[in-house]
C-alpha positions as CSV (number, residue, x, y, z in Angstrom):
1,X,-27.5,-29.5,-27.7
2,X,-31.3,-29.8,-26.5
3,X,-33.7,-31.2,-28.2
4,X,-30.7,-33.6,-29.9
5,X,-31.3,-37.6,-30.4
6,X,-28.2,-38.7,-29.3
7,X,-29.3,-42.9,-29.2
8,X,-31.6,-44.4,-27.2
9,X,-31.4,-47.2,-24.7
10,X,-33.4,-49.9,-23.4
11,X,-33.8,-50.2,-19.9
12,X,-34.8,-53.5,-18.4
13,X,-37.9,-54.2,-16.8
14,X,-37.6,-54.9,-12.9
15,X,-39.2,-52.8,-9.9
16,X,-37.3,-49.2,-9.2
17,X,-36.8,-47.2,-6.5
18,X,-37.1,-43.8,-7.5
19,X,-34.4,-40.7,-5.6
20,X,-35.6,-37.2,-7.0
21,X,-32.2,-35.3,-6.1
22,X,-31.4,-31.5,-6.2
23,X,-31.6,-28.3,-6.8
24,X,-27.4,-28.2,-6.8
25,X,-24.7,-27.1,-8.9
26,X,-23.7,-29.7,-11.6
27,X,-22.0,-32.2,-10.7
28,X,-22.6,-32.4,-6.5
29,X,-26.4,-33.4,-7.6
30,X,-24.8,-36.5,-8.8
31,X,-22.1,-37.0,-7.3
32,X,-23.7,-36.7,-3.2
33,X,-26.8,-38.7,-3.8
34,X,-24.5,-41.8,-5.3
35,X,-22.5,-41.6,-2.4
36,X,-25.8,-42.1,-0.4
37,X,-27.4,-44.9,-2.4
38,X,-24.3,-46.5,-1.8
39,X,-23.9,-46.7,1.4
40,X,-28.1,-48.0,1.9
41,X,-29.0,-51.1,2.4
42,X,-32.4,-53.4,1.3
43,X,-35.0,-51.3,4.0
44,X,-33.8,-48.2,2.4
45,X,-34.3,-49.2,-1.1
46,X,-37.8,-51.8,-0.4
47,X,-35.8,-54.8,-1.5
48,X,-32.5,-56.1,-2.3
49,X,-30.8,-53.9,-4.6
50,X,-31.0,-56.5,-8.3
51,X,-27.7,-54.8,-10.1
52,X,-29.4,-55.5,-13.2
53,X,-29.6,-51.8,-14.4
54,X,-29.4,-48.2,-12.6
55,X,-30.0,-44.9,-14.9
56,X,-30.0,-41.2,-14.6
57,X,-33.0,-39.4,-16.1
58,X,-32.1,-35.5,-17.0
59,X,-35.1,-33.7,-18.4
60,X,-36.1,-30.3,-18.7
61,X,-34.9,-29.6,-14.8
62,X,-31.6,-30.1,-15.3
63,X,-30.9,-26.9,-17.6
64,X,-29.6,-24.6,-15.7
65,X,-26.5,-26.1,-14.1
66,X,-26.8,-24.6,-11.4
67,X,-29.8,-25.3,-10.5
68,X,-30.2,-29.2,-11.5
69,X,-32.9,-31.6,-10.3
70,X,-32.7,-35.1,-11.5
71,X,-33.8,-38.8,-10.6
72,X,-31.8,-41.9,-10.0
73,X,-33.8,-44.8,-10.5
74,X,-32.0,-47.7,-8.6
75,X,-33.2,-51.4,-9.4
76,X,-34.4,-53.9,-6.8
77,X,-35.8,-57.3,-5.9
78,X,-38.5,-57.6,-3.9
């Protein structure tokens, strides 16, 4: 449900590069930019990717499943 406090997470300090994906259907706006990111390298993301912590951020854009826009934040060493 919306508007529901599931838990909360801490995410770890470090440097991010930020990938604002979509509009797509649910769940190719995930699914195609990982397959991306993955295949990258350290010019792409401004540094060395740190594998220290990756996350997902779904707000208010990503209602409408079909019309979803998120952000994959990916963290790095610079």
């Amino acid at each position: 449900m919306i508007g529901t406090i599931l838990g909360s997470h801490i995410i770890p300090v470090q440097i991010y590069s930020k990938f604002t994906n979509g509009p797509d259907v649910m769940p190719n706006v995930v699914r195609e930019p990982w397959q991306k990111i993955w295949q990258m390298n350290s010019l792409d993301f401004g540094g060395n990717r740190n594998y220290l912590s990756d996350f997902e951020v779904y707000d208010e854009r990503a209602i409408d499943h079909q019309n979803v826009i998120l952000d994959i934040y990916i963290g790095v060493k610079i």
